[in-house]
N, C-alpha and C positions, 0 to 999 in steps of 0.2 A: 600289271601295275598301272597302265592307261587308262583301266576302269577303277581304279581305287577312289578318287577324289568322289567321282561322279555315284560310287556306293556307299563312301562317307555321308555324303549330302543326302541321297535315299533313305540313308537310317535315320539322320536327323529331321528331314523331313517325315519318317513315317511315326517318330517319335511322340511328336506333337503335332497337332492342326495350324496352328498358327506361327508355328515359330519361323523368321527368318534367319536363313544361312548366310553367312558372309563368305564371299571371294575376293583374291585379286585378281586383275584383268591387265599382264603388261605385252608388250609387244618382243618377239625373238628378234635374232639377226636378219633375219628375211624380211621384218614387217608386220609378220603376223601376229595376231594375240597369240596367247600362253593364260590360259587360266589356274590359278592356284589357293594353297589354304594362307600363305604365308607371303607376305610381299617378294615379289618376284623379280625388283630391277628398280630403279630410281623413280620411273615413270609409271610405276603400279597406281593402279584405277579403285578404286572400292566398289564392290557392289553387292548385291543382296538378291536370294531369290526366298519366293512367299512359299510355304508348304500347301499341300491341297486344302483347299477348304471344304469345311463337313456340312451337311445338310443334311437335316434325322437322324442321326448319327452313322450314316453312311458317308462315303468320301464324295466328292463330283469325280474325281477320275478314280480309277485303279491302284492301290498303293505303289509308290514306286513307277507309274510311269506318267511321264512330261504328258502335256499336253500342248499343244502348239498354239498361238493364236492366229485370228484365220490373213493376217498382214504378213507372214512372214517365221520365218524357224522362232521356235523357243531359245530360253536361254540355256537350256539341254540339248539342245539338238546344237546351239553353237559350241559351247565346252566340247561336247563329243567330237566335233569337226574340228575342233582347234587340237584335241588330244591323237586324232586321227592324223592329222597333218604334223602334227610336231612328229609321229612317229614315224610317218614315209620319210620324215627330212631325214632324222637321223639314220634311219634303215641305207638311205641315199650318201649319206656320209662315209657309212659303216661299207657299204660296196665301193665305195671311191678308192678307198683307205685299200682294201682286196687289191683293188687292180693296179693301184699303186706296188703293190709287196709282191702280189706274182708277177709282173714288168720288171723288179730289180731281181726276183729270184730266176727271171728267164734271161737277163745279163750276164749273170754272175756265171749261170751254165756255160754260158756261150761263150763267156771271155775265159772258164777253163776249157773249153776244147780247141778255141784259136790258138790257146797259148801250147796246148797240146800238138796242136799242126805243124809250131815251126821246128817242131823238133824231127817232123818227118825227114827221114834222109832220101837226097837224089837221085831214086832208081825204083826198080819197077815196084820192091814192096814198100816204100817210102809212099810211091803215088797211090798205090792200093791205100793204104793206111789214111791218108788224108783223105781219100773219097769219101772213107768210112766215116771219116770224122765230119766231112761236109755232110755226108745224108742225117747221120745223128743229128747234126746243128739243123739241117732245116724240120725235120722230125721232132724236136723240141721246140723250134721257134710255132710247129703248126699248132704242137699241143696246148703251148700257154696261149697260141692266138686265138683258141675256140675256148677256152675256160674265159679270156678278156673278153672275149665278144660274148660269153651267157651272162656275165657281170653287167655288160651295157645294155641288153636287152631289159634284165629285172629293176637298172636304173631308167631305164626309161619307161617301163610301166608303172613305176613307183612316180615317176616326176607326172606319168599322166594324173593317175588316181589323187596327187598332192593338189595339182593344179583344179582339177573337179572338186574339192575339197573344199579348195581357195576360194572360189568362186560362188560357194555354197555360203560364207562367210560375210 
């Protein structure tokens, strides 16, 4: 769906030589642009990009692909990096949300086997029984702690890859 807008635009661009495409350009919750076909926020921008221009009736560039100017990215290569980064954000969001739900579902475990302990009774197979109960709880606590910790690994390669992105911007 990322590359949808940006193939929309290639068809009509490859449609006609001269035709100009219109976008909006507004800003997300982070700051960043958002480029879109439809106004995107209060503070939506207008803009326009040119199709390739023909000479002999060949193209100057290749149907379908940007061409940069030699200042700085195209207005394809920013869309593509704004649609690139809107998606690490959200991808960033969507693992937050994860580590949020397995932290409550490693609670919940926990607080049935606590509740299970106090019913151990005071003698040898009472203490047996709650040992049991205690390696289970740190054996669950290790389990959800290495699934939380591969959560923050792929958020923080995603916040790197976001922030290179940004920058690019």
């Amino acid at each position: 769906m990322r590359h949808g807008f940006a193939l929309i635009l290639l068809a009509t661009l490859a449609s006609t030589a001269s035709a100009q495409t219109q976008f909006y350009k507004c800003k997300d919750k982070w700051g960043q642009p958002i480029f879109s076909q439809r106004p995107c926020g209060d503070d939506a921008e207008t803009s326009s990009v040119s199709g390739p221009q023909h000479t002999g009736g060949t193209t100057a560039a290749a149907p379908g692909v940007p061409t940069a100017p030699a200042d700085g990215p195209s207005t394809w290569d920013k869309i593509e990096a704004s649609n690139t980064l809107r998606e690490a954000r959200r991808e960033i969001d969507r693992r937050e949300d994860r580590i949020e739900s397995l932290e409550a579902e490693r609670d919940r475990k926990i607080a049935a086997l606590k509740n299970k302990k106090r019913y151990a009774n005071n003698n040898l197979a009472g203490a047996t029984w709650e040992e049991s109960i205690s390696s289970e709880m740190q054996a669950i606590n290790h389990q959800y702690q290495s699934k939380i910790d591969s959560e923050r690994r792929k958020i923080d390669r995603l916040q790197e890859k976001a922030d290179r992105v940004a920058e690019s911007l």
